[in-house]
N, C-alpha and C positions, 0 to 999 in steps of 0.2 A: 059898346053897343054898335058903335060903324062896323063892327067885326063882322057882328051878325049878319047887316045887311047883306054885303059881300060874299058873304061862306055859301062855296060852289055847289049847286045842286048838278046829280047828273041826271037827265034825262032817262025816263022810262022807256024801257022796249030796248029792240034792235036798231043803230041810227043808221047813219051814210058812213061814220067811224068803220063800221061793220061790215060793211059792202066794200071800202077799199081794202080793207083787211085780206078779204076772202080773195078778191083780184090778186092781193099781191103776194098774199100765200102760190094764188097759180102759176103767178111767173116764178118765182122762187121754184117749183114744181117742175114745170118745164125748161127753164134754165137747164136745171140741175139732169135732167133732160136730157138734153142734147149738151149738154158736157160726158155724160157718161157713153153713150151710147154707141159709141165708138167702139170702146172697148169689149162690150159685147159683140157689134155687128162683123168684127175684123175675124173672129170667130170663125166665123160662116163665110164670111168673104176669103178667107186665105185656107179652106180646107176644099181637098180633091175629091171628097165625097158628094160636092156638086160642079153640074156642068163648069159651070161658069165663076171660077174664082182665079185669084190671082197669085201668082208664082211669088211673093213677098217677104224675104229674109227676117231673121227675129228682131233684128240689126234696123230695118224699113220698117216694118211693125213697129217697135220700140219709137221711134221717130214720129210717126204719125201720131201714137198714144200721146206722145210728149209736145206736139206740135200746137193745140190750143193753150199751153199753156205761156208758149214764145208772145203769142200777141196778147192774153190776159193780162202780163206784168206792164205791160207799156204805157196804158190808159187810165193806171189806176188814180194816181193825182192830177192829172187835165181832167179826168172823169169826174171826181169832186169836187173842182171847181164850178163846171161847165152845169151839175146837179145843181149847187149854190146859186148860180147866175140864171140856168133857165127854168129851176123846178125839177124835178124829178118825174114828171110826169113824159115829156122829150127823151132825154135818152132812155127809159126805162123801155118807152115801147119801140126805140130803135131796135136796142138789143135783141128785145125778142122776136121783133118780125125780120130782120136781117138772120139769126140765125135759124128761123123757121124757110125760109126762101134760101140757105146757104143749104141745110139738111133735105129740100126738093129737089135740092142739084146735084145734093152727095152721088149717087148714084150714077148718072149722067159724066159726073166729071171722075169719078174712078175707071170708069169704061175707057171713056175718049181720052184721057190725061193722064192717068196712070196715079202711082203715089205721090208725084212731084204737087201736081193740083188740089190733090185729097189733102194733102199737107196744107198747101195756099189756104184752101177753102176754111180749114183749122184754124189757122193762124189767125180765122177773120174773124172766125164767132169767138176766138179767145180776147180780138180785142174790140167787139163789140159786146162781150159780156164784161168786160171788165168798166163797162155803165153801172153794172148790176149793184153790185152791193154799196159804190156811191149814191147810186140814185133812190136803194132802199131804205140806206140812214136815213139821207134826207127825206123822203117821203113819212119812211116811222115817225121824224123829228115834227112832224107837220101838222099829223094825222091824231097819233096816238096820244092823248092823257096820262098824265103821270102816274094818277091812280088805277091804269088798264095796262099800264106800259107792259107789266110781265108779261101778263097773259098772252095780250095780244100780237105783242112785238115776235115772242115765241110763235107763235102758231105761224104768222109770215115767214118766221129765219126759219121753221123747222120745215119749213114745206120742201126746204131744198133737201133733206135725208130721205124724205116720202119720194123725194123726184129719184134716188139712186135708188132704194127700194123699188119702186113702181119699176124702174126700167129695169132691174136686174132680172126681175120676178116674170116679165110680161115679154121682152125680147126675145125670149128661146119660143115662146108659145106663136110670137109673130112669124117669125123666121121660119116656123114650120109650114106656117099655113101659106105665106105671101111671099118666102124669100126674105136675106136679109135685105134689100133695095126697102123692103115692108116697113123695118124697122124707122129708117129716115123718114120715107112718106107720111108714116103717125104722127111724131116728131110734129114733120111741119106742119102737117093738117090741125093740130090742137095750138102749136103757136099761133099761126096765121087766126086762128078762131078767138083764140084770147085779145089778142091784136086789136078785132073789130070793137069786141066786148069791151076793152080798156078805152080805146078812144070812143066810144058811145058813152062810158058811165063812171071812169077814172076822173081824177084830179088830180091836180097837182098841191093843194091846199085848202080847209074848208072855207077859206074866205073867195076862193075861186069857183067853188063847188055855185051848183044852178039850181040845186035839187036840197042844199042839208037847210035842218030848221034853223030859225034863231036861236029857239035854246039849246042847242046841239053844237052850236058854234058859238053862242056864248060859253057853252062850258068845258069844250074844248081851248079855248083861249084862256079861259080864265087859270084853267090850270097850269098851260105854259105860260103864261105872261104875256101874252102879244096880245097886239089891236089892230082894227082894221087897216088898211092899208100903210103897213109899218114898211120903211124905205128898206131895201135891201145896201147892206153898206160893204166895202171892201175887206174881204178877209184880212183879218190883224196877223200875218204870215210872221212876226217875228216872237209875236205873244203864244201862236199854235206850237211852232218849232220851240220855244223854249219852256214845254209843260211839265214839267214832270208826272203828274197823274197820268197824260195822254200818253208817253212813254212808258209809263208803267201798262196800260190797257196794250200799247203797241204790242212789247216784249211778253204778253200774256198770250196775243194773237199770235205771237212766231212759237213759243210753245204748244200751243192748240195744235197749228196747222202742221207742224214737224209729227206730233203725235199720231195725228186723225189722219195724214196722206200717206206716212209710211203703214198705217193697218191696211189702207184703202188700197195702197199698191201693192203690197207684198204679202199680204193675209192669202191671197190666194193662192201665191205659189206657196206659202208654209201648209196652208192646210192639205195641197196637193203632194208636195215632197218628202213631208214630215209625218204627216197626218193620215198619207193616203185616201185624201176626200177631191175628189172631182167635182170643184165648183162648176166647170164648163156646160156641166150638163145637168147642174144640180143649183141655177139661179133661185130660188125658195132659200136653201141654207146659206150661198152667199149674200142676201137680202136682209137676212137675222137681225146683225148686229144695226143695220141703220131703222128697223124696225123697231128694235127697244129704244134707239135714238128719240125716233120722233113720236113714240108714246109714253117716254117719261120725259119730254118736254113740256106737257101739259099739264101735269102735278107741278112738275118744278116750278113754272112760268105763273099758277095760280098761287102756289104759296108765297111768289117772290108778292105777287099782289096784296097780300092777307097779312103778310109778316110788317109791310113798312104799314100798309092801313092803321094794323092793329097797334102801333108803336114799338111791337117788341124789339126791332133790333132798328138802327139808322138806316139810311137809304147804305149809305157806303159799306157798314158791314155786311147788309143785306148779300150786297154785288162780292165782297169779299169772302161769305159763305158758298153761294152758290157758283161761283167761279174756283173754290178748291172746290166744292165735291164735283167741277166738270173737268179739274185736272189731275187732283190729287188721288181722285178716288182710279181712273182709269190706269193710274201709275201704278198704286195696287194692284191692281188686277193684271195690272203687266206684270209684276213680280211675284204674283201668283200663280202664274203662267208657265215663268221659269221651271216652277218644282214640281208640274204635273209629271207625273212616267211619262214615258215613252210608249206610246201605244194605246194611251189614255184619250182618243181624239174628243168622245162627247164634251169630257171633261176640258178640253184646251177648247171646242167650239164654243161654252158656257161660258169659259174664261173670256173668253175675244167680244161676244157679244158684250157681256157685264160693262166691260171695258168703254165700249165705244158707246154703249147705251148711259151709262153715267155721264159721257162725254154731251150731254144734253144739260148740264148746269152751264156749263159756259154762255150759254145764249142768256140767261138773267145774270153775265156777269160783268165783264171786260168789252161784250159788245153794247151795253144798254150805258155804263161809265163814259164811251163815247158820247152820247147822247147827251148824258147828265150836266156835264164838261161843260158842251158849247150846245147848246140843241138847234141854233141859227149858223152854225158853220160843221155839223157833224157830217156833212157830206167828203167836205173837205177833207175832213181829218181821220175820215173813213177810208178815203183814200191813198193818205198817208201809211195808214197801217195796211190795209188791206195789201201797199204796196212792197212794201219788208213781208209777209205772212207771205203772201206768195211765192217772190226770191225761195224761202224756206219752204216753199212747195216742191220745188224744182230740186233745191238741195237735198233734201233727206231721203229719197228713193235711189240717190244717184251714191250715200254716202253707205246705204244698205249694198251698194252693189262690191262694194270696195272691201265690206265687212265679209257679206259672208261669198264663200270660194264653192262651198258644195252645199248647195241646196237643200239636199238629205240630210244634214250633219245638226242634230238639233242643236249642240251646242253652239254653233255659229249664231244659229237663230235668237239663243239666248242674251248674246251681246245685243244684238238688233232692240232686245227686246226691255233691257236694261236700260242702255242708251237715251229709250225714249221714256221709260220712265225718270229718270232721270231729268232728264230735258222738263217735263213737264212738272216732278217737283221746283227744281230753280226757277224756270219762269213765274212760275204762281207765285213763291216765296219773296220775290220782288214785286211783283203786282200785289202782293197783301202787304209791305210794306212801304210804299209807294203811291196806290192809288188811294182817292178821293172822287164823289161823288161831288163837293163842291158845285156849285154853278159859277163857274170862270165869271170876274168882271167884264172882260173882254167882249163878253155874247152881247153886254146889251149895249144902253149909251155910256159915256166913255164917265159918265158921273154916280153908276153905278157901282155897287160894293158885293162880293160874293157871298152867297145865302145857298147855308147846306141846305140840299132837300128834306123835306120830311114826309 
């Protein structure tokens, strides 16, 4: 009968849940932003079809590209700590109005400074974004109900594929009308804008929120287990380091990001060399594949919701189904890939999207098991991984360059393309043997006992 009393009702309508949601969908959005948009603008900045571009070797190009990722790896674990200790609500909107004021200067400092500064300025939004996705755990961890978690948590992770899409799509159309300078200016005029809006109507937690109801934030707690003003206590750093589930999530994340950065980086010279398809002027078909990203995010994220609801499968299998079909399935399609003809592009663009559009189960898989884990320290331990995943950002573009010698030569490409399926069968196959959704004792007081989710 006590059971009864207790059993969480969720509030009717749309709450304050939904409002930071939509916030942090944006920055995710923007972020992802001004991470890319480099690599379009350089485009138009280093071609002699207009007045004003720069004389800039493939060598200095390649550098620059490469240059926000030098300070993203730096930040990644001070960043979720510093999430842990002040909330997520601080550095999340660092990052993005530092990098919205670093992108009003892009332009300014390529003139007067040349590439040595363009670099600098790189470096900075790379490790001021490297807040980002510490500070997202933690805020998902804070924000979202376990019974919303899919849905929701999706919609915010996937904002960042909507953010490569939107700029891929929308930068050649800027660049015509305003210059590429145009491109950066947007950039930061929508950061700086989110910026106001977050510090006006953001949180850092519903028990901090000015605006959510009580039963909105009774049933927000009640779901994850906290009370009001529950102390924040020192992360257990010997109990994090020695998880094996969180390890198994790690090594799923360095498969992921080994998969997802070499499409992200080399999809376009294959489709150019092999394929003879000119993304440079055709951003719409380079947009494709993060487009079926972030619209079967939404199916996947509501059935991860519906399946643990419903009982049919535990939380952990849950994250174990949906995390192979975001690894296993785009390994498929990588080696489906391999045995298109020569000359068959529609057929190899269908392939590439399938691939990276599948790559949308991972968000209900190995990033939500973070969460599961510790949901009071997943900043932290978001940063841990985030900080191995990245390394493996930097590695596998650099391990394609080693591979293939001629550009044209599709079989070269077919290594490339093996390799990461590969990569991303073994990572998963340890992360399904491996991971647990468990709730660590660690997360709470030190007399509690770990309790699968359901």
């Amino acid at each position: 009968m006590e059971m009864e009393k207790v059993k969480n009702i969720r509030p009717n309508g749309l709450g304050v849940r939904h409002t930071q949601t939509f916030l942090l969908f944006l920055a995710m959005l923007f972020a992802f932003c001004m991470r890319v948009n480099m690599s379009m603008a350089i485009v138009d900045m280093t071609s002699d079809l207009h007045e004003e571009h720069f004389e800039w070797s493939h060598g200095v190009q390649s550098m620059i590209l490469s240059s926000f990722f030098w300070g993203y790896v730096i930040l990644q674990i001070p960043a979720g700590e510093l999430a842990r200790r002040l909330g997520g609500k601080i550095p999340m909107t660092i990052a993005i109005s530092v990098n919205s004021i670093l992108s009003l200067l892009m332009p300014t400092a390529a003139k007067y400074g040349g590439w040595q500064l363009v670099c600098s300025c790189r470096v900075l939004q790379g490790l001021t974004q490297g807040f980002v996705y510490p500070s997202m755990h933690h805020l998902v961890s804070q924000w979202i109900p376990l019974e919303e978690n899919g849905l929701l948590s999706t919609i915010i992770y996937a904002g960042g594929q909507l953010g490569i899409a939107f700029q891929l799509v929308v930068s050649g159309f800027i660049a015509a009308a305003w210059g590429w300078q145009g491109i950066f200016y947007t950039n930061a005029v929508l950061g700086l804008l989110w910026t106001a809006a977050y510090l006006a109507f953001g949180s850092e937690s519903p028990e901090r929120s000015k605006i959510i109801s009580k039963e909105e934030l009774k049933y927000i707690q009640m779901s994850l287990g906290r009370k009001d003003n529950e102390k924040r206590r020192p992360a257990p750093w010997s109990k994090i380091v020695t998880c094996l589930p969180l390890w198994a999530a790690v090594v799923a994340h360095c498969g992921q990001n080994w998969g997802f950065f070499t499409l992200m980086t080399e999809m376009p010279t294959y489709m150019a060399k092999v394929l003879d398809v000119n993304l440079k002027n055709n951003g719409v078909l380079s947009s494709l594949p993060y487009l079926a990203m972030y619209l079967l995010s939404f199916p996947m994220g509501a059935m991860t919701d519906l399946i643990i609801r419903r009982g049919w499968l535990s939380t952990s299998n849950t994250r174990r189904l949906f995390n192979t079909i975001g690894l296993w399935g785009p390994a498929i399609a990588l080696i489906g890939l391999t045995y298109i003809p020569e000359g068959s592009a529609s057929a190899a663009v269908v392939m590439l999207t399938v691939s990276v559009g599948l790559n949308a189960g991972q968000y209900a898989g190995y990033l939500l098991v973070i969460i599961d884990l510790a949901p009071n320290f997943s900043g932290s331990m978001m940063g841990i991984s985030n900080f191995f995943a990245n390394i493996i950002s930097i590695i596998a573009p650099l391990v394609c360059g080693f591979i293939v010698y001629d550009e044209t030569d599709a079989a070269e490409w077919r290594k490339i393309f093996i390799l990461a399926a590969g990569v991303y069968f073994v990572t998963n196959m340890f992360f399904l043997i491996f991971m647990t959704s468990t709730r660590q004792s660690w997360n709470e007081a030190e007399n509690k006992t770990d309790v699968e989710l359901k």
